[in-house]
Legacy VTK file of the C-alpha trace (Angstrom):
# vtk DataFile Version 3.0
C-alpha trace
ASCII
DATASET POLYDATA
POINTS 246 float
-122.520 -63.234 12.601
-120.104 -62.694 15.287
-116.761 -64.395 14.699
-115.489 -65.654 18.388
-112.012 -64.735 18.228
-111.957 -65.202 22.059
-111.985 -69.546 21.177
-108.130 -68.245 20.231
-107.575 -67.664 23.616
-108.906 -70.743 25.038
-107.566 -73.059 22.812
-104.239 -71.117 24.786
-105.678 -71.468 27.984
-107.714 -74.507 28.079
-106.978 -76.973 30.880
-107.321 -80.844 30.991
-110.056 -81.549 33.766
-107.787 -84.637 35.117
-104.585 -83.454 35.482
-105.192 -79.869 35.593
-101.939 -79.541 33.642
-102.162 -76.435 30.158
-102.686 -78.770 27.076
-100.520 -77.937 24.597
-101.653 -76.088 21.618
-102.612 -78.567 19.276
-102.033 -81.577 21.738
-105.898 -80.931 21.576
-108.182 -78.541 22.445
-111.494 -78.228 24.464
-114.968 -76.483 23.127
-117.328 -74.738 25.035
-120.099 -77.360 26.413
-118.083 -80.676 25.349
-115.755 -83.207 27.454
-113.870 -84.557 24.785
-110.918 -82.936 23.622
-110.648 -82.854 19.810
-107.426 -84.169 18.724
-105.004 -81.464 16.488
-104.315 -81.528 12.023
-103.059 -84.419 10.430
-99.417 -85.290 10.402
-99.039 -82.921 7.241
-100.148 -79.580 8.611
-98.631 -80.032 11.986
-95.068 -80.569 10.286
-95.813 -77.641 8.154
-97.521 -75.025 10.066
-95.896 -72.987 12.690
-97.569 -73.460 16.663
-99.436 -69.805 16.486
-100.939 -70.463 12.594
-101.975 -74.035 14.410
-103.811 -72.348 16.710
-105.200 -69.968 14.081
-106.555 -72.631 12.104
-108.126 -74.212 15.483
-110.187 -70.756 16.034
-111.125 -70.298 12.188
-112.114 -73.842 11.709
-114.187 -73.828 14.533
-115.646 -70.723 13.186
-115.810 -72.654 9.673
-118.229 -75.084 11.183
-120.311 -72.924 13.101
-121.036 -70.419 9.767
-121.431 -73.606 7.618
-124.164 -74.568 10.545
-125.753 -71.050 10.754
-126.145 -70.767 7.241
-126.916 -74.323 5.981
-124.517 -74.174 3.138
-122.791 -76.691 1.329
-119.300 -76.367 0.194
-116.028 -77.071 -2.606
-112.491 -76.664 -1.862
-109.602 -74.837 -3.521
-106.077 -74.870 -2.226
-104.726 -73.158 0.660
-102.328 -70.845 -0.735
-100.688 -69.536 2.308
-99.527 -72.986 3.236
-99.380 -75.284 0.100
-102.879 -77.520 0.814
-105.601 -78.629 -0.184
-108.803 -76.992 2.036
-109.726 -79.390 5.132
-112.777 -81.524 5.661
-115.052 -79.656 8.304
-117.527 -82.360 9.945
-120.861 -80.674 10.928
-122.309 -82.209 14.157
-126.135 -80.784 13.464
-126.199 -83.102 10.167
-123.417 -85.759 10.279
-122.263 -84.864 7.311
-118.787 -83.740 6.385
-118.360 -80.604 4.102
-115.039 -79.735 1.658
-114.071 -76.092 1.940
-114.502 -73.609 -1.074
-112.548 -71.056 -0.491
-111.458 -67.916 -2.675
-108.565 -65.616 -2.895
-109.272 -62.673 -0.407
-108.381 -62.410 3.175
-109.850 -59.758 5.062
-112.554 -61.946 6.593
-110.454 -64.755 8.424
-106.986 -63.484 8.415
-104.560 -65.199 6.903
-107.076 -68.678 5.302
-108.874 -67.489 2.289
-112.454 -66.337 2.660
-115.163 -68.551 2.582
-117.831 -68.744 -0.638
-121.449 -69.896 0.119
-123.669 -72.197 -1.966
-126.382 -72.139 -0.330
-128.740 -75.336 -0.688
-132.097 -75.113 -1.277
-131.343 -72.930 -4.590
-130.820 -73.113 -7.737
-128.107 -72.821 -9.972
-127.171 -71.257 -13.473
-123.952 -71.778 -15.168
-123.870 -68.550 -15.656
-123.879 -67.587 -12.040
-127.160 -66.221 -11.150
-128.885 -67.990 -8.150
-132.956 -68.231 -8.739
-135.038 -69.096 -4.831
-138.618 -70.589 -5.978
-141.609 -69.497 -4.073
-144.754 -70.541 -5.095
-145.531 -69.653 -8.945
-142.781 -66.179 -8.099
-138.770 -66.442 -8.162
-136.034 -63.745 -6.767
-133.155 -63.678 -8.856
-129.188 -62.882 -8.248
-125.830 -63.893 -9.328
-123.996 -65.940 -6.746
-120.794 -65.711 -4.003
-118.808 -66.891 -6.668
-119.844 -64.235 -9.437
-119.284 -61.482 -7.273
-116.079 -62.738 -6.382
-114.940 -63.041 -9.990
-116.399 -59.664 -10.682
-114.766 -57.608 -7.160
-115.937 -53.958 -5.956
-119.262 -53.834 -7.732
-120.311 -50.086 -8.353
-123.481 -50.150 -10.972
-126.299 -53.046 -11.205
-128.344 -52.262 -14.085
-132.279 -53.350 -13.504
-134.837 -53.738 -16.160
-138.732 -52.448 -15.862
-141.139 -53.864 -13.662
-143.396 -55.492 -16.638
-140.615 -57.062 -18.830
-140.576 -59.998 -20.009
-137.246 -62.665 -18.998
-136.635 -65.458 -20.855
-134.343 -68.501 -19.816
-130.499 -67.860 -20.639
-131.258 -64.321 -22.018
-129.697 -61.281 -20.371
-131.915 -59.185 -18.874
-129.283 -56.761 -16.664
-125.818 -55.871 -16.439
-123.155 -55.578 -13.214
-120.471 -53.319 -13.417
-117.781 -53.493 -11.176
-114.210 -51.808 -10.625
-112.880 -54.558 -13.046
-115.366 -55.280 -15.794
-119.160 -55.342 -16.786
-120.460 -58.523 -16.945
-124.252 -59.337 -17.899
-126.894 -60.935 -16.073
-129.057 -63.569 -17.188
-132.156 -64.605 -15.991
-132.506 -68.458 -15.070
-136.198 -68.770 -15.750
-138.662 -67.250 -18.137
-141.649 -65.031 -16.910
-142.933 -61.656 -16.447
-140.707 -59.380 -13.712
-143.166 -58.434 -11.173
-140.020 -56.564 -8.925
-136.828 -55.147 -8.989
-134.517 -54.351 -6.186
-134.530 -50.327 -6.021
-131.677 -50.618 -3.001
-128.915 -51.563 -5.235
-129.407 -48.467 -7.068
-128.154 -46.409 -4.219
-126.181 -49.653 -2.749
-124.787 -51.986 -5.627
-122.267 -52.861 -2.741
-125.230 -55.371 -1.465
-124.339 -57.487 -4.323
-121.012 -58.369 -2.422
-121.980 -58.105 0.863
-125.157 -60.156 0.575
-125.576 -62.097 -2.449
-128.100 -64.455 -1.520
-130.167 -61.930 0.904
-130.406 -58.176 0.784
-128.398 -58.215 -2.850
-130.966 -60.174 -5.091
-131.846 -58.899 -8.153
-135.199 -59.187 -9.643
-138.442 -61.113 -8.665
-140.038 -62.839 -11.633
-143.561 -64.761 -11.826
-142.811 -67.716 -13.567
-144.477 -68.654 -16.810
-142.817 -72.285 -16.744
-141.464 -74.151 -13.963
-140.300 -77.120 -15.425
-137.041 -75.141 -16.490
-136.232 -75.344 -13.279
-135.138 -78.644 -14.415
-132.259 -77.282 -16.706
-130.886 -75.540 -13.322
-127.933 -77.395 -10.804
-128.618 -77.831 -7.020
-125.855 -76.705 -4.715
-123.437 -79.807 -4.643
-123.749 -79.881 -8.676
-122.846 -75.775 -8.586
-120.321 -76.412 -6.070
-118.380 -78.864 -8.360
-118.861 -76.894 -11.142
-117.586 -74.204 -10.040
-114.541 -76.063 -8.471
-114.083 -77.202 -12.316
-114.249 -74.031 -13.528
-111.404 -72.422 -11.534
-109.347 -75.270 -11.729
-108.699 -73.995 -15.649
LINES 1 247
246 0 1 2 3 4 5 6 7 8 9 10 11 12 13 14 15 16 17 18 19 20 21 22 23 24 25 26 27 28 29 30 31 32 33 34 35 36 37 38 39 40 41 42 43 44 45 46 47 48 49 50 51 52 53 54 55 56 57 58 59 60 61 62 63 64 65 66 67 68 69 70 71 72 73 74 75 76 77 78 79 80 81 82 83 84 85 86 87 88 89 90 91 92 93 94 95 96 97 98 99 100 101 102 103 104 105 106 107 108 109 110 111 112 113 114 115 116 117 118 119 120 121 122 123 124 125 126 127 128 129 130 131 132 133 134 135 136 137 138 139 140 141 142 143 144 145 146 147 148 149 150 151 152 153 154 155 156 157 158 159 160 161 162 163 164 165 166 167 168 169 170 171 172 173 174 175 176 177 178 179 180 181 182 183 184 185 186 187 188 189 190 191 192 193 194 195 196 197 198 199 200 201 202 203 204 205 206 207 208 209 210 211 212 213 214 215 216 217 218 219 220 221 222 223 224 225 226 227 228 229 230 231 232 233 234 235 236 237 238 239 240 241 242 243 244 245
């Protein structure tokens, strides 16, 4: 997805339709398509923040809401570190509903906030990280935005044999990454009917694409009411908040 750094430069440039006068920077800003000008932060964040990281946070919240759109996800919050708060409430138009940010402790993707970790709803959730997508009696299999987080750099994903049996809570693989090896258990029981040859040339797709192009294993199922024992996505999302908040 293309992140529209250009919505810096209009929220610098954007002009108030009655007066024609240059709005101030967080006096309010104007998005592409809408009349209404959206009013700036709360009290707290203007006092806080300098005028350019006010803008910042204008572009990369806008860009917050648009991903969060694009990718139906649903969302927990951590601080921000960089300026002492608690992650904002991003409001998404498509679904009236208003999402809390979880957001982890690297930077390269958004600058100076804290990149963004996906739940993604309509899966579900081990609490031992690994993601399982039902279709039909078959499920893919692979350990979640958070896990690869925690794990960094991942360099070896060890797959088991088309034919093997998985059983529910039982390790079945391993991930090795540039700061430990952590194993992978399977969230359902059944008979692995696939394996993901790519991330033996590209474990890196376990980062990159967790939920997509760096699954794990496909599994038929042998009993799919222990998909019962798994979380949805706002029950992950808290637990997972819980979790790093020890």
């Amino acid at each position: 997805m293309k992140i529209e750094l250009e919505n810096l430069n209009r929220l610098e440039s954007c002009t108030n339709k009655d007066t024609q006068n240059k709005i101030a920077p967080w006096d309010g800003f104007c998005l592409p398509n809408h009349r209404h000008r959206h009013r700036g932060p709360p009290p707290l964040l203007a006092d806080t923040l300098t005028k350019r990281k006010r803008r910042e946070m204008a572009c990369r919240q806008l860009w917050v809401s648009r991903a969060a759109s694009y990718l139906r996800i649903s969302m927990s919050h951590r601080a921000f570190s960089n300026v002492g708060l608690t992650g904002p409430n991003i409001y998404n138009n498509q679904t009236g509903e208003w999402w809390n940010c979880y957001l982890s402790n690297l930077t390269a993707l958004v600058g100076f906030f804290h990149v963004i970790l996906a739940v993604v709803k309509d899966l579900k959730y081990a609490d031992s990280h690994e993601w399982v997508k039902v279709d039909g009696n078959s499920a893919t299999v692979g350990i979640t935005d958070h896990a690869q987080d925690h794990l960094g750099d991942v360099v070896y994903v060890e797959l088991p044999e088309v034919g093997a049996t998985v059983t529910q809570g039982d390790s079945f693989g391993a991930v090795e990454s540039v700061k430990a090896t952590s194993d992978v258990n399977s969230p359902v029981s059944g008979k692995v009917i696939e394996v993901n040859d790519e991330l033996s040339s590209s474990p890196a797709l376990v980062n990159s694409s967790p939920y997509k192009d760096g699954w794990i294993i496909k599994v038929e199922l042998s009993d799919s009411g222990e998909l019962n024992n798994l979380m949805d996505s706002e029950r992950y999302s808290k637990f997972c908040e819980e979790e790093d908040a020890h």
